[in-house]
N, C-alpha and C positions, 0 to 999 in steps of 0.2 A: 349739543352733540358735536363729537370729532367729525368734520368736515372732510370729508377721507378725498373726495375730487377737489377740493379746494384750490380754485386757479387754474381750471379747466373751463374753458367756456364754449358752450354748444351753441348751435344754432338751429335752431324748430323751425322747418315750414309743413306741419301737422295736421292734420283736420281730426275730430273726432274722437278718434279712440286710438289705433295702433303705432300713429307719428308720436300723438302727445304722451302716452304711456313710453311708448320708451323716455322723452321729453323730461316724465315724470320719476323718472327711475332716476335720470342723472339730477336734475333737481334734489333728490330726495337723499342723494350721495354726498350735495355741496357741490354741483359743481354751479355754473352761472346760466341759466337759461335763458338763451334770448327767444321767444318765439314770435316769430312774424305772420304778420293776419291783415288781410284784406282789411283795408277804410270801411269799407260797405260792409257793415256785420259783422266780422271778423267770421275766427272759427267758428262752423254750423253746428257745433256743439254747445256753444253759449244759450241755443235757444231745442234743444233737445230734453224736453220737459219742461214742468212749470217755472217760472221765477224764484230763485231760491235765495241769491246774495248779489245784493247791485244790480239785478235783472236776468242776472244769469241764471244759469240750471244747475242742480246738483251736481249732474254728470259732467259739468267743465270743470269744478270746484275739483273734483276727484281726482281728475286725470290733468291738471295744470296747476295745482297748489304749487307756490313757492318760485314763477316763471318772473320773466319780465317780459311784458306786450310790448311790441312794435308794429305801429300800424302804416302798412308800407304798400303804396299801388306798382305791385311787380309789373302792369302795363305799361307804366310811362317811363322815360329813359332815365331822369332823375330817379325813381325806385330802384331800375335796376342796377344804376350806379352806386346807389346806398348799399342794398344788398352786394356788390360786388368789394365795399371796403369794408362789410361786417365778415364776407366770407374770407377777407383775408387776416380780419382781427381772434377768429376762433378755432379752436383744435377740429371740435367735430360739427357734422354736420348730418342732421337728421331731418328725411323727408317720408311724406306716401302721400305725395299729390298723384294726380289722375295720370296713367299711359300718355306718355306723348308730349304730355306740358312742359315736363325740363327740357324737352328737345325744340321744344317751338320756344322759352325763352332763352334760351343756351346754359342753362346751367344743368345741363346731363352732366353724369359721371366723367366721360370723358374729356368733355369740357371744362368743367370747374378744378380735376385733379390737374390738367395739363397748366391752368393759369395758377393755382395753388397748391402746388407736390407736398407743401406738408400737411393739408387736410386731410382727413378721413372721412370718407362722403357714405353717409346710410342711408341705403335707400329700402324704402319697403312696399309690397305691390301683392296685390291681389295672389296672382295665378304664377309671380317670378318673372324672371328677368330676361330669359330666354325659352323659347315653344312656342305655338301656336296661339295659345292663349294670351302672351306676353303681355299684351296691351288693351286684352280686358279691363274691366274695371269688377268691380267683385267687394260684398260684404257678407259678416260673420256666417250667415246662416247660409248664404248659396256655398261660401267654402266648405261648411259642414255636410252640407249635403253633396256636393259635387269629390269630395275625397273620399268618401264613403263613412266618414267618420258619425254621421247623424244615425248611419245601417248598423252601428254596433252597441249605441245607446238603449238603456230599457230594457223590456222582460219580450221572453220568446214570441208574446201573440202579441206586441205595440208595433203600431206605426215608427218608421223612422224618426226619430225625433235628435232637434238640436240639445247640448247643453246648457244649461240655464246660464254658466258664467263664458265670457266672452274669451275661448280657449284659445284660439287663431288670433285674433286680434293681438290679445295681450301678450300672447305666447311669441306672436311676430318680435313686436317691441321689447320682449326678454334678450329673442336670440341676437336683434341688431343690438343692444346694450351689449352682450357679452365681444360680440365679433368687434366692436369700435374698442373694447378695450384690452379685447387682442390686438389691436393694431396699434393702438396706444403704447403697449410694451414694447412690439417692434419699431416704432418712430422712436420711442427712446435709445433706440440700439442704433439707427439706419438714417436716422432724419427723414425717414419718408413716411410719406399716409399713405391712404389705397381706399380700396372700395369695400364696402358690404353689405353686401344683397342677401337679404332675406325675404319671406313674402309669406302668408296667412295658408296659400296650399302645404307651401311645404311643412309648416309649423305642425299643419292638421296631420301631415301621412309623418310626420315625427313621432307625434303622442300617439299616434295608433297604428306604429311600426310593431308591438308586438303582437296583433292579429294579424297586418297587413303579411308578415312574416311568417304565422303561419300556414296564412293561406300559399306563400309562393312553394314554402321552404315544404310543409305536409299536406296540402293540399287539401285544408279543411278551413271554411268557414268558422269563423268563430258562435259560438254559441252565447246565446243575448242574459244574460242575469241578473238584471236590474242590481239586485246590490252585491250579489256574488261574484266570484272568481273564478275564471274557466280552470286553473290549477291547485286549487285546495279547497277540503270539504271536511268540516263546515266550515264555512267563510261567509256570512251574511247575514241578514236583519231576519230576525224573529219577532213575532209577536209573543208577546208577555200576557199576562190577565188584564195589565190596560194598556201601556204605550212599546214600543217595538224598541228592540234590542240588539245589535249585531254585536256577533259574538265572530273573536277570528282565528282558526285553531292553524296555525302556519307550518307548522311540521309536528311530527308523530307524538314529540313529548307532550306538547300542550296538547293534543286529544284526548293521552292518556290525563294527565290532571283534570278536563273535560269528564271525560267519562268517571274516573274516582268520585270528583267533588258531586255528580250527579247518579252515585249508586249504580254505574253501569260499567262494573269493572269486566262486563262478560264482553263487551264490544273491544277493550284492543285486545284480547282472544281469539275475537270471530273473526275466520278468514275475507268475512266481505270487509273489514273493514280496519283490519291489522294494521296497514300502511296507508298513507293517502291516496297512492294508485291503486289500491283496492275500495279506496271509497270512494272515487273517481268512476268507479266503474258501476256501484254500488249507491250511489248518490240519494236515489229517489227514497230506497229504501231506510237507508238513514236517517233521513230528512223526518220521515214517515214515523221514526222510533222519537226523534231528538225534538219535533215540533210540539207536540202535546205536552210534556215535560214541561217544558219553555212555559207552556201556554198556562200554567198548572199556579202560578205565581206572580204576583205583581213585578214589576222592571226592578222597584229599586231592590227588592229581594233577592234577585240573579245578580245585579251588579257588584252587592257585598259579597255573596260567597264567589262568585268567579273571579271578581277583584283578591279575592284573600287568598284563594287557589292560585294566584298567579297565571290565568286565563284573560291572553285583552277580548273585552267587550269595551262597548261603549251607547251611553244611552243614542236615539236619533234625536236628536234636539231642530227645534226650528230654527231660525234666525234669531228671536229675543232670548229664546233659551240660553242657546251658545255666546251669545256676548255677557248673558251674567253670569256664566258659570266664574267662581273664583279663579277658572286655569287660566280663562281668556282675559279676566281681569287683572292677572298678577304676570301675564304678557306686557302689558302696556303697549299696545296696538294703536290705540285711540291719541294723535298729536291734536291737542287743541293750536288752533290756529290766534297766534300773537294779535293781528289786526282784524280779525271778527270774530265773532259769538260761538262760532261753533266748533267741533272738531271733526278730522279724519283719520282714517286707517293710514298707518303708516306703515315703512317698507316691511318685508318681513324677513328683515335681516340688521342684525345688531356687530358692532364693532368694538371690542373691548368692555362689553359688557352694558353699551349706550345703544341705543333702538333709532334707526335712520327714519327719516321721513322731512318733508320740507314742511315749516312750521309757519309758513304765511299763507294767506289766501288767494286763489289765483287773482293775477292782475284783471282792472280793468282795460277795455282795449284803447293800446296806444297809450296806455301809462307809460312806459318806458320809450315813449318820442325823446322829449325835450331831457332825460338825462344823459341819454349817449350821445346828444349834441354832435350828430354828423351831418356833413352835406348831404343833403337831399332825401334827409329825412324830415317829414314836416312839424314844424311845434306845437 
């Protein structure tokens, strides 16, 4: 792979999941990741599930492929001496240690940009940088729930519920990747770094900026649809004669091939249901005419004619489904890892036609001691 960060070297002090995901993004770009981990155990993500490679757990393997460990005690004054000549040998800097800690060993933002103007310092944090909350500490599921993002998940009569993939967390370490390398462009221009704050609230009321929106802007709760779309109809998972089908009719023309390929050329005639704002309003009844139908045939049998209509549907596939399908196979997602047995998901972004992703297994801790060979790192 074209090494697109190539000569970029970060520096991780990460825990878990939203530090080392960003961590993992520039990893997976080429650039050089140093991540720094406690002597005593390193990242608490090493031991977050069973033993999977070298003792560690799958979920470190995930979210640290392709790093270098440096196992560094930031209490003692040799460590923070170390870290003080690693943070002056690298472009960025990526953290979401706990409220309060960069300020009790002095490397906050404003301290570590004032002794080095040309870093870029990422910091990421529960609830944000500034409010009340600022110096909470906070993980995925209380963000989901405290943004109200868990209240819009599921169908009308479910408890709030989180989403299964880790939206905030990863979503954090999306936006602090892009914001460092906005800054990146401007240090190219300016010679200077700067700050970027992101944090897991804000990432949540981002992806659910378009109910949050409604509710300020019309003054309506959003309505819960499990697999549906508050703005088009039909827009959702049907059940077939044996496994379920969503079917997604996005403006008027694909309703009308909708309703052709299924014998019901009377519906884009009928005033309930002419345009989407009339099937919007008309919803249930619809639903009422177009479910039975559905139900009337097996999945793969809807899939070929509405495929041939030029209607997207799409089977719901589990997890094994979806990774053999030939589409997800002739992605090439899956980076086997050069120095062990297995493989992983790699970025899902490709550069001149080459699929990114770092192709080593995460380090063990404090593998990378004794190669950066500095003072007061120990060997």
């Amino acid at each position: 792979m074209d090494k697109v960060l190539k000569g970029i070297r970060v520096l991780e002090l990460g825990q878990v999941l939203a530090g080392p995901f960003a961590g993992s993004i520039f990893a997976g770009l080429g650039a050089e990741v140093i991540k720094i981990e406690r002597p005593e155990g390193g990242d608490d993500g090493r031991r977050m599930g069973p033993a999977f490679h070298q003792g560690d757990s799958l979920i470190f393997q995930v979210f640290n492929a392709g790093k270098q460990s440096v196992a560094l005690d930031l209490k003692s004054t040799e460590g923070r001496e170390a870290l003080e000549r690693l943070m002056a040998s690298v472009d960025i800097l990526v953290h979401n240690l706990r409220p309060g800690v960069t300020q009790a060993m002095g490397i906050d933002a404003a301290s570590v940009c004032e002794r080095h103007p040309h870093l870029i310092y990422g910091e990421i944090s529960a609830f944000g940088h500034k409010g009340p909350l600022a110096n909470h500490p906070g993980y995925e599921p209380l963000i989901q729930a405290f943004s109200g993002l868990a209240s819009t998940n599921g169908g009308p009569d479910d408890p709030p519920m989180r989403s299964a993939a880790s939206l905030c967390d990863q979503g954090a370490g999306m936006w602090l990747v892009i914001g460092a390398l906005a800054l990146l462009s401007r240090r190219a221009q300016t010679g200077r770094g700067g700050v970027v704050n992101t944090s897991l609230l804000e990432t949540a009321l981002s992806w659910n900026a378009q109910k949050s929106d409604a509710w300020r802007e019309e003054g309506r709760l959003p309505a819960r649809h499990r697999s549906g779309h508050p703005g088009m109809v039909p827009y959702e998972a049907f059940d077939t004669a044996d496994q379920p089908l969503l079917v997604c009719c996005g403006n008027d023309r694909l309703f009308a091939k909708l309703a052709e390929e299924l014998n019901r050329g009377d519906w884009v005639i009928d005033d309930r249901y002419r345009s989407n704002r009339d099937r919007l309003q008309n919803k249930e009844a619809l639903l009422a005419e177009l479910a039975p139908i559905l139900r009337s045939q097996p999945r793969e049998h809807w899939l070929e004619r509405l495929a041939r209509a030029g209607v997207p549907c799409a089977p719901v596939h589990n997890v094994p489904e979806a990774l053999a399908h030939p589409q997800v196979q002739a992605l090439g997602m899956l980076f086997p890892m050069r120095d062990a047995d297995f493989a992983l998901t790699a970025l899902p972004v490709s550069f001149d036609g080459e699929r990114a992703g770092p192709d080593a297994a995460a380090p063990t801790l404090g593998a990378a001691n004794a190669a950066l060979d500095l003072p007061g790192i120990p060997q």
